[in-house]
N, CA, C and O atoms as CSV, one atom per row, in Angstrom:
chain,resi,resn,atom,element,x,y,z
A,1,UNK,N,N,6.556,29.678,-18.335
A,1,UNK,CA,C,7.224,28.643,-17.576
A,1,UNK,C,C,8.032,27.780,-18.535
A,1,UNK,O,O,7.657,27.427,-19.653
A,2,UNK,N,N,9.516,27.403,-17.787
A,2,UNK,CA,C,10.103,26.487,-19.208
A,2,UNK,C,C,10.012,25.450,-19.222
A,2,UNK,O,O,9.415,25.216,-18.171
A,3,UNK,N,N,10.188,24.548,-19.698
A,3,UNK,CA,C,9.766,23.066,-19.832
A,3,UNK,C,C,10.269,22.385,-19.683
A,3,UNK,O,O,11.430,22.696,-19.945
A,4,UNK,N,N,10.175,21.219,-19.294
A,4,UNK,CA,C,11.371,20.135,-19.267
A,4,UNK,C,C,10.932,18.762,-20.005
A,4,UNK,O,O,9.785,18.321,-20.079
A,5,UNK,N,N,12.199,18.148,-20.572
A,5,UNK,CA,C,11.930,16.822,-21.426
A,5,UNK,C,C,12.279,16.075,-20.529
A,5,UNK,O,O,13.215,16.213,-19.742
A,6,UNK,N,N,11.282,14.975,-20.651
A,6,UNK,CA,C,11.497,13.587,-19.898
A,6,UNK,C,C,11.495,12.556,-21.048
A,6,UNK,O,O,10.734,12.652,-22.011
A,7,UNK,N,N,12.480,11.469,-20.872
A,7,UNK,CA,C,12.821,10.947,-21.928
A,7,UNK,C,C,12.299,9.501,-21.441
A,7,UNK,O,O,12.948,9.204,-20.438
A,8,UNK,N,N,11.367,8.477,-21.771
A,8,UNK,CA,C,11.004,7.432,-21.280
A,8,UNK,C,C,11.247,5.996,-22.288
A,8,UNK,O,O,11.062,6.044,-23.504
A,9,UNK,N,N,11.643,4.864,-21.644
A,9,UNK,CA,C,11.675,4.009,-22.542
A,9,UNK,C,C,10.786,2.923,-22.638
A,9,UNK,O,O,10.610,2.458,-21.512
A,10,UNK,N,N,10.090,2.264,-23.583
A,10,UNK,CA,C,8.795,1.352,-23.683
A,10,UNK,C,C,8.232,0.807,-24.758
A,10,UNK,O,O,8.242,1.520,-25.762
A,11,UNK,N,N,7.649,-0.449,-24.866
A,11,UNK,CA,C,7.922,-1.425,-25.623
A,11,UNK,C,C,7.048,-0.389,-26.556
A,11,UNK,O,O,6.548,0.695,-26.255
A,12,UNK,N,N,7.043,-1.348,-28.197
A,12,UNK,CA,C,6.198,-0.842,-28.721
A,12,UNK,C,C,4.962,-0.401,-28.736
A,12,UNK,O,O,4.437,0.686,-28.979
A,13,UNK,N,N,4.415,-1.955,-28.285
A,13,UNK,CA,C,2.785,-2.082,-28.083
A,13,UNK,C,C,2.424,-0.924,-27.102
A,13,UNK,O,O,1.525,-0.111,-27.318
A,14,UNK,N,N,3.126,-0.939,-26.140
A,14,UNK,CA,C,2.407,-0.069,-25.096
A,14,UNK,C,C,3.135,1.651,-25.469
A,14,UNK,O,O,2.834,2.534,-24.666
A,15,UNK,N,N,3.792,1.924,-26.327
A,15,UNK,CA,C,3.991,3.005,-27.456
A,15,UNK,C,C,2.385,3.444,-28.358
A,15,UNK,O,O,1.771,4.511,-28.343
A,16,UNK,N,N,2.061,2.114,-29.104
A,16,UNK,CA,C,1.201,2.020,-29.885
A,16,UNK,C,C,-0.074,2.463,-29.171
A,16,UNK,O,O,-0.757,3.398,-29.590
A,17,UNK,N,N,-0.441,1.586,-27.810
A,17,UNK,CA,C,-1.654,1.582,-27.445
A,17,UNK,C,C,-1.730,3.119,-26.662
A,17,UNK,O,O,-2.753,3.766,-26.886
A,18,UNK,N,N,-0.630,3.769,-25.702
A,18,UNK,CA,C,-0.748,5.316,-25.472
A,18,UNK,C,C,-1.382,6.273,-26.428
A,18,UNK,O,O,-2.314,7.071,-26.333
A,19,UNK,N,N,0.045,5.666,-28.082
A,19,UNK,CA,C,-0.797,7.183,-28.955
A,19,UNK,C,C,-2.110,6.915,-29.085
A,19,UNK,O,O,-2.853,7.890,-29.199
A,20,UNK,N,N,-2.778,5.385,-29.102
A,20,UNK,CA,C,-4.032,5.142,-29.690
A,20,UNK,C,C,-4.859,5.997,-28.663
A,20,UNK,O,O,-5.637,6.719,-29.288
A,21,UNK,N,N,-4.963,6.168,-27.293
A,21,UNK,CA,C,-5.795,6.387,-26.057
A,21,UNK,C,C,-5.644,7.905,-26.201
A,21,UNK,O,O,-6.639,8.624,-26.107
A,22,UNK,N,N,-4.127,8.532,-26.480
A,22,UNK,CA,C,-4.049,9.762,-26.353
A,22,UNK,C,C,-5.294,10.335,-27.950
A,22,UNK,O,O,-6.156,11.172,-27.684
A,23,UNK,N,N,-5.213,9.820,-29.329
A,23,UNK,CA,C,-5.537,10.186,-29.957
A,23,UNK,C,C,-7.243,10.111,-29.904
A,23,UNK,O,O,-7.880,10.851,-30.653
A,24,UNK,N,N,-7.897,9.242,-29.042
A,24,UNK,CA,C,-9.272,9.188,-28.446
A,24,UNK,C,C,-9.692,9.965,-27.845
A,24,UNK,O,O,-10.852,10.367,-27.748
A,25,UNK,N,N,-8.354,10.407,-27.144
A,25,UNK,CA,C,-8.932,11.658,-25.932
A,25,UNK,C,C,-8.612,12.813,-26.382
A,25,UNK,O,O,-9.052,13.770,-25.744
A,26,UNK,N,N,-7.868,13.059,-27.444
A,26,UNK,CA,C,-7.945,14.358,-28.438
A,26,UNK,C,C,-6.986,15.390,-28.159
A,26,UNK,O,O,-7.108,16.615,-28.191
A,27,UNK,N,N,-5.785,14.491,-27.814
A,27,UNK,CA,C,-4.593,14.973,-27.384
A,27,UNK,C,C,-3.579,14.635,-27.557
A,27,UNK,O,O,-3.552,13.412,-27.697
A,28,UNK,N,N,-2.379,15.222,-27.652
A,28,UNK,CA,C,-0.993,14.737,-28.114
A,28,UNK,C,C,-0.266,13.765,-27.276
A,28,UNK,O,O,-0.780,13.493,-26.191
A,29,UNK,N,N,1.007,13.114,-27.649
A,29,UNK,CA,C,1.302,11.949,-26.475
A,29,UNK,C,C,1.582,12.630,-25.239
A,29,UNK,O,O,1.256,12.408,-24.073
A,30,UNK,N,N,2.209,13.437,-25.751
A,30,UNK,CA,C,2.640,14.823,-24.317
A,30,UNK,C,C,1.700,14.877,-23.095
A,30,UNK,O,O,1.755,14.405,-21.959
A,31,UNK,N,N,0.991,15.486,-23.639
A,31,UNK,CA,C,-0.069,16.173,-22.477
A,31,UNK,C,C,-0.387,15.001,-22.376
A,31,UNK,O,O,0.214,14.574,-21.390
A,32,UNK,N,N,-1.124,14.033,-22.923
A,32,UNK,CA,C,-2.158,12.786,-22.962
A,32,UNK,C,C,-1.377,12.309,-21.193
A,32,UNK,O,O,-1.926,12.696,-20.162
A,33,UNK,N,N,0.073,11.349,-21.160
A,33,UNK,CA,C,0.681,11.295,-20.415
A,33,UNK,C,C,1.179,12.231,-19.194
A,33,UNK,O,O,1.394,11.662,-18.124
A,34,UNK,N,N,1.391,13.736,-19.286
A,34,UNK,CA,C,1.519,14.227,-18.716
A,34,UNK,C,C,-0.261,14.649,-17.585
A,34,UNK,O,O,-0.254,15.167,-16.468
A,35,UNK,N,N,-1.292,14.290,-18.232
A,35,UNK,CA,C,-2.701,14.306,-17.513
A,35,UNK,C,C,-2.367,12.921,-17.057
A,35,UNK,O,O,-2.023,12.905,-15.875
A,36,UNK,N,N,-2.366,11.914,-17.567
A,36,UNK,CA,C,-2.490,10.610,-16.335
A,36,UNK,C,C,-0.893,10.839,-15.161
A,36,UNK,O,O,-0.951,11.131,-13.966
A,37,UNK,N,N,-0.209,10.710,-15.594
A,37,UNK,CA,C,0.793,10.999,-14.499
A,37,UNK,C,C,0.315,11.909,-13.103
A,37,UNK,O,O,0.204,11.652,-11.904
A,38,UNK,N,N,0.071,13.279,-14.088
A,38,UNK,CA,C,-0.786,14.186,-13.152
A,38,UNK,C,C,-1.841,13.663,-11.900
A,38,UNK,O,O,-1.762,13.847,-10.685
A,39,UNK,N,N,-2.935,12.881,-12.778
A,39,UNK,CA,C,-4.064,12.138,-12.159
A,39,UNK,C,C,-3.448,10.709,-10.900
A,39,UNK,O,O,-3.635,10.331,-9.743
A,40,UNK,N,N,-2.920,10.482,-11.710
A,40,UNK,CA,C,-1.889,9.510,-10.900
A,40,UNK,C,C,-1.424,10.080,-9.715
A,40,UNK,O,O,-1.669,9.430,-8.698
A,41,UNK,N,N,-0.946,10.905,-9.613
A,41,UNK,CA,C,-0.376,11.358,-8.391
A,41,UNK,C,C,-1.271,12.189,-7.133
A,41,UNK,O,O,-1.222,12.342,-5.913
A,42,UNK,N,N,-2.326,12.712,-8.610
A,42,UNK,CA,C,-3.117,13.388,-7.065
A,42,UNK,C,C,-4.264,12.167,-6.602
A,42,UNK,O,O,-5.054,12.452,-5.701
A,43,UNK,N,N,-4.312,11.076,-7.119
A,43,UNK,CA,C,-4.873,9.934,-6.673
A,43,UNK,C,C,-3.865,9.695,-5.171
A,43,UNK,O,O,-4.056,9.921,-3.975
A,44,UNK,N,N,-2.682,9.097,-6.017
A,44,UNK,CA,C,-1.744,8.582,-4.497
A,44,UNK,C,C,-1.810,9.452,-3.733
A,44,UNK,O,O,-1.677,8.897,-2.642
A,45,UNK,N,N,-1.952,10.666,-3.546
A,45,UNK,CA,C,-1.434,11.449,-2.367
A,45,UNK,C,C,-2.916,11.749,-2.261
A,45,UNK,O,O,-2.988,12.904,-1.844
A,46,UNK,N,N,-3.864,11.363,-2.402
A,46,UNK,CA,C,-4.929,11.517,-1.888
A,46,UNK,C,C,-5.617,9.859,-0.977
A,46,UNK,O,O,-6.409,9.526,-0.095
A,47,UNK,N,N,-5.048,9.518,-1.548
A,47,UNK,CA,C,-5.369,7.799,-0.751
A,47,UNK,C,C,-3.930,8.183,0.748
A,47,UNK,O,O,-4.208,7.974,1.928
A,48,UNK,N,N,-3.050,8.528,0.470
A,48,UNK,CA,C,-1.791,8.650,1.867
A,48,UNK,C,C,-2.599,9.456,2.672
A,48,UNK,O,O,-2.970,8.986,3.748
A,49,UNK,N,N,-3.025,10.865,2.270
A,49,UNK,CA,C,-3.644,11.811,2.824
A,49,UNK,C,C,-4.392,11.104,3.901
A,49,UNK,O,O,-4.003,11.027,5.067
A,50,UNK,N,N,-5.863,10.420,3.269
A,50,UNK,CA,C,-6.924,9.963,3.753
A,50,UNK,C,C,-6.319,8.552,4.887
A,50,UNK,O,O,-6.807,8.586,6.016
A,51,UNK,N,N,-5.345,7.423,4.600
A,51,UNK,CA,C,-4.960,7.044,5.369
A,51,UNK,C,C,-3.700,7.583,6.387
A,51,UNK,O,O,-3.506,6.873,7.375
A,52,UNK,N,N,-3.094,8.417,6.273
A,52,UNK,CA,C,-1.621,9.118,7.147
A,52,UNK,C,C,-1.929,8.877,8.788
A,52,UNK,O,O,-0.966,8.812,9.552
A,53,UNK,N,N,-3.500,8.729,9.378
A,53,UNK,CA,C,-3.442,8.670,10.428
A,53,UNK,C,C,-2.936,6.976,11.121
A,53,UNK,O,O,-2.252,6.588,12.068
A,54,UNK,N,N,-3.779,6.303,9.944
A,54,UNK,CA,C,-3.685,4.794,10.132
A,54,UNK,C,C,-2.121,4.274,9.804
A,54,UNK,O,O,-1.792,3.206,10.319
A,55,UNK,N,N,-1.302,4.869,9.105
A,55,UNK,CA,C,-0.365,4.549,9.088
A,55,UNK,C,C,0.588,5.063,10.139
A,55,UNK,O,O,1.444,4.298,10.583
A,56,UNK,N,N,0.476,6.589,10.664
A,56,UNK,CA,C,1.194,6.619,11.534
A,56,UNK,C,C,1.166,5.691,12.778
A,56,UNK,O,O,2.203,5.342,13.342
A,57,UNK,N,N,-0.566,5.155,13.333
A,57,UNK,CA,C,-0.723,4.109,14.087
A,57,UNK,C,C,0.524,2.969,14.100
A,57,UNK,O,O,1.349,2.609,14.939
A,58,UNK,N,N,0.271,2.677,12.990
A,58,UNK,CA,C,1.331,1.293,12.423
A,58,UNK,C,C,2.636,1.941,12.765
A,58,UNK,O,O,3.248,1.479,13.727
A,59,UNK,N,N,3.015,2.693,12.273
A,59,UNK,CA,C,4.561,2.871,12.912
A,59,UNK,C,C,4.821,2.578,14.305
A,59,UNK,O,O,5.715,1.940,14.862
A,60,UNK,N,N,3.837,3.190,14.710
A,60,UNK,CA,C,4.246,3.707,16.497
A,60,UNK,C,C,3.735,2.261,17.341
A,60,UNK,O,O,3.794,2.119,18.562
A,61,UNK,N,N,3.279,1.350,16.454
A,61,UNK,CA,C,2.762,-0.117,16.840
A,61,UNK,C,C,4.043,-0.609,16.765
A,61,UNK,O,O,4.640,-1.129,17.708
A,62,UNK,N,N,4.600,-0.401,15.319
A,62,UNK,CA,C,6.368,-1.642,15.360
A,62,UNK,C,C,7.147,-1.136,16.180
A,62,UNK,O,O,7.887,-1.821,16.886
A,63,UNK,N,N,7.078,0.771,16.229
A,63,UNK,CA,C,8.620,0.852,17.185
A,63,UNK,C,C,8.410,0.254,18.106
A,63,UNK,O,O,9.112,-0.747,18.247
A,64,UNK,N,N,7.397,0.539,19.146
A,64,UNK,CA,C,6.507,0.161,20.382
A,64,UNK,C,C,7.268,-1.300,20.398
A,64,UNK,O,O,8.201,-1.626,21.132
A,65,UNK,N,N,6.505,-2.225,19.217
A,65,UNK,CA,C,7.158,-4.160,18.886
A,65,UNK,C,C,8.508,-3.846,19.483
A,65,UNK,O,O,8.788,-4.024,20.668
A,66,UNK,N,N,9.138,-3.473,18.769
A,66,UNK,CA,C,10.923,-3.626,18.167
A,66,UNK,C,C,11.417,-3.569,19.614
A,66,UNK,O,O,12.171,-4.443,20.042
A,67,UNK,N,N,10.835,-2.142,20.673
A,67,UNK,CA,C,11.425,-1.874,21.766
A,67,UNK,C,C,11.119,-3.124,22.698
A,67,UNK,O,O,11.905,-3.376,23.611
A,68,UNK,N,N,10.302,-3.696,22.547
A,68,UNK,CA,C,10.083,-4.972,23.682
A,68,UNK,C,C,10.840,-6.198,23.340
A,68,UNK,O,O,11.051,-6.818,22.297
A,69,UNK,N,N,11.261,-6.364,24.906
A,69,UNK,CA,C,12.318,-7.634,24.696
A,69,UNK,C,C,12.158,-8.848,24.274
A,69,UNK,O,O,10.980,-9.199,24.220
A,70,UNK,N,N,12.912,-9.595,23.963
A,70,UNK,CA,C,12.424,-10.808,22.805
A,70,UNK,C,C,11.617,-11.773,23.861
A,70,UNK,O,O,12.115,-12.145,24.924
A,71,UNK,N,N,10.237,-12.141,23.393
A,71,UNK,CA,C,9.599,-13.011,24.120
A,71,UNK,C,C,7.973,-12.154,25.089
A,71,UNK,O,O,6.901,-12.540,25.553
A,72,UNK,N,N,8.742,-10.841,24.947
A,72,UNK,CA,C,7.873,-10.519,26.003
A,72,UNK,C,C,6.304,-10.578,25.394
A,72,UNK,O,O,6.146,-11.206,24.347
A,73,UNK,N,N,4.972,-9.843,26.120
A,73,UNK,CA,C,3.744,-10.683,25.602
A,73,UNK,C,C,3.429,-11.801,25.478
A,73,UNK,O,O,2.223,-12.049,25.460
A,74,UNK,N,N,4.381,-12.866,25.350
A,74,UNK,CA,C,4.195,-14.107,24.857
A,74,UNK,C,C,3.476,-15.517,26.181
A,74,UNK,O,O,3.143,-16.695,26.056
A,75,UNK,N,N,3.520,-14.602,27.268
A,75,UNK,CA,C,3.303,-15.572,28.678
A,75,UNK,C,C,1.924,-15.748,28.536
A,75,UNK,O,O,1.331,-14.835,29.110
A,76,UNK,N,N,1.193,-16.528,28.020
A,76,UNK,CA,C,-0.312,-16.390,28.285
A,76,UNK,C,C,-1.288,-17.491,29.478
A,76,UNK,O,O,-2.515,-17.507,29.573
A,77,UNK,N,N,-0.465,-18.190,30.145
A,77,UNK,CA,C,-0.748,-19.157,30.795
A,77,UNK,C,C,-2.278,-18.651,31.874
A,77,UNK,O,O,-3.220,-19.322,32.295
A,78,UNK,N,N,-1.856,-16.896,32.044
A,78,UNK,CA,C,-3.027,-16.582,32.869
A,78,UNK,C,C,-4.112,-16.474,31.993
A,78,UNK,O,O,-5.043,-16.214,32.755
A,79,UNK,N,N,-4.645,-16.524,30.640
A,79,UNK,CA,C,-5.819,-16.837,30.135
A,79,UNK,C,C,-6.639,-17.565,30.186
A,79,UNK,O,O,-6.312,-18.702,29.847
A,80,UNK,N,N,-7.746,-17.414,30.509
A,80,UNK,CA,C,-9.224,-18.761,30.447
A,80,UNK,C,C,-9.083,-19.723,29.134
A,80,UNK,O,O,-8.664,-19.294,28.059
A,81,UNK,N,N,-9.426,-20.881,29.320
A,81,UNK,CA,C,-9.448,-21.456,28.203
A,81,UNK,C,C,-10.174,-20.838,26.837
A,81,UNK,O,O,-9.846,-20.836,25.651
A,82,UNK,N,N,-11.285,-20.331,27.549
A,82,UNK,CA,C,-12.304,-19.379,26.672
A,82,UNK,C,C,-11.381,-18.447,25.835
A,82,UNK,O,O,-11.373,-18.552,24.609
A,83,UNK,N,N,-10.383,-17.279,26.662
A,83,UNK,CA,C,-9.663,-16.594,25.575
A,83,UNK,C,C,-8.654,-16.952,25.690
A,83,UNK,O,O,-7.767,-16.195,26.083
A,84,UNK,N,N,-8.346,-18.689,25.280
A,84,UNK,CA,C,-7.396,-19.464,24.471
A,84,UNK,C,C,-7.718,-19.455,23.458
A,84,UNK,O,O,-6.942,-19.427,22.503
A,85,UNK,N,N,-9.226,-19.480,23.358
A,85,UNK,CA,C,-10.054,-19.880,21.761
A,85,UNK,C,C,-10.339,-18.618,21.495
A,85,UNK,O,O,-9.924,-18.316,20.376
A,86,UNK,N,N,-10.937,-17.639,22.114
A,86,UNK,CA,C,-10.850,-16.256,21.009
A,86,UNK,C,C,-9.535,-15.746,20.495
A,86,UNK,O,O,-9.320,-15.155,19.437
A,87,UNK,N,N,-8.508,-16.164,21.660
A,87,UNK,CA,C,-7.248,-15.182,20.812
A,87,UNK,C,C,-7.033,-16.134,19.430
A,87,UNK,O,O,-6.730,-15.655,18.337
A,88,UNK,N,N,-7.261,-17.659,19.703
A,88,UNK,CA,C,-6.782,-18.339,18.107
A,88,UNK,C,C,-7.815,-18.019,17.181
A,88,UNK,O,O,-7.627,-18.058,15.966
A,89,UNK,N,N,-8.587,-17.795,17.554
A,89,UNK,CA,C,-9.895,-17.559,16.283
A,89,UNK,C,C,-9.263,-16.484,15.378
A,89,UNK,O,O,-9.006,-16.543,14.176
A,90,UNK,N,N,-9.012,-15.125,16.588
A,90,UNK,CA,C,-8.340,-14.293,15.579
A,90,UNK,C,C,-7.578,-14.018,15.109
A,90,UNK,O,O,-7.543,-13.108,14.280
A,91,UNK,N,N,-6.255,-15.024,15.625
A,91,UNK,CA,C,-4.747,-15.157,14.923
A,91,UNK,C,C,-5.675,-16.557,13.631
A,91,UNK,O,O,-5.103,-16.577,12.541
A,92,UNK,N,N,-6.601,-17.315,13.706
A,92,UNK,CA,C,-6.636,-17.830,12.452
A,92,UNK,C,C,-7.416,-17.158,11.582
A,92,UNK,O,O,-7.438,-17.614,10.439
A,93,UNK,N,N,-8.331,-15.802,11.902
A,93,UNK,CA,C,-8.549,-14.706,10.935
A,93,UNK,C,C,-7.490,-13.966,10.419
A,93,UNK,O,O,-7.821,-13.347,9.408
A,94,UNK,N,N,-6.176,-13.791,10.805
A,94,UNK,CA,C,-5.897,-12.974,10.818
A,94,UNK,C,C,-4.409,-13.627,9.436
A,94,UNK,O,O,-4.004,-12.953,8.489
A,95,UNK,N,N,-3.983,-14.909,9.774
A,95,UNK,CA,C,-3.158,-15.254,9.862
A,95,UNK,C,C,-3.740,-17.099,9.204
A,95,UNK,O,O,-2.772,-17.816,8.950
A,96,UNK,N,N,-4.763,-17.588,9.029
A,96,UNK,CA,C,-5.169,-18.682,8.254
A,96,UNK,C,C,-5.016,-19.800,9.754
A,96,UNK,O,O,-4.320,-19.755,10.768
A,97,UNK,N,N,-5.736,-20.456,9.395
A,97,UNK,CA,C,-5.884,-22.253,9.964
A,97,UNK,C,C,-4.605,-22.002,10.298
A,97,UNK,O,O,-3.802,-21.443,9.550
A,98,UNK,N,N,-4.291,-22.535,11.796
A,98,UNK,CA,C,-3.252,-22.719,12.653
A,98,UNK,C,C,-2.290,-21.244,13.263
A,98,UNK,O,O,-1.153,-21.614,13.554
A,99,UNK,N,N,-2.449,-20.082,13.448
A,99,UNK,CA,C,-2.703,-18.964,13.408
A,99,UNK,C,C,-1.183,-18.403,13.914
A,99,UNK,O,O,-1.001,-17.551,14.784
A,100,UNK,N,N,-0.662,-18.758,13.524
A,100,UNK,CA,C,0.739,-18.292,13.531
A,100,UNK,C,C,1.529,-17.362,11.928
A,100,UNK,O,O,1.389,-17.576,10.723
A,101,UNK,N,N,2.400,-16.249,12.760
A,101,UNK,CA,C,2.774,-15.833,11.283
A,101,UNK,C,C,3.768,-16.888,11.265
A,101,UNK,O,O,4.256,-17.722,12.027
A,102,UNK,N,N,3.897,-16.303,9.502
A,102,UNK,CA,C,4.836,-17.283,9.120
A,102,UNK,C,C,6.643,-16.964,9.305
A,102,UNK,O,O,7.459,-17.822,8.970
């Protein structure tokens, strides 16, 4: 397989402190970097993986938002006083003391 150069730019120290980590772990700067990058990535795409369902949720929550007309949801007059105070409890969990976004 042929290889390819990647050319990166970076301060000294963090020059210095790579070769130091690569030379601990008993490897050249090359590979040393080319294993965390590696690790790096099958981390991220293993955290997307494991959430992809929860995020697709979230999408299909804003388009859902975006498509409703400005204001709408917002009529709450038919609520009990009772879930006057649960819905603020959890807009001030959600959203701090006084429970509005910002």
């Amino acid at each position: 397989m042929a290889k390819t150069r990647i050319s990166i730019s970076l301060d000294e120290e963090q020059a210095d402190r790579i070769r130091q980590h690569a030379e601990r772990a008993g490897m050249d700067v090359s590979a040393y970097l080319v294993h965390a990058a590696t690790r790096q990535m099958a981390e991220t795409e293993a955290m997307e993986d494991q959430f992809s369902e929860v995020d697709a949720l979230i999408a299909a929550a804003e388009a859902e938002a975006a498509s409703l007309a400005p204001g709408a949801g917002t009529a709450d007059e038919h609520l009990t006083e009772q879930e006057h105070r649960n819905v603020q409890a959890v807009l001030n969990l959600v959203y701090g003391q006084g429970g509005r976004a910002p």
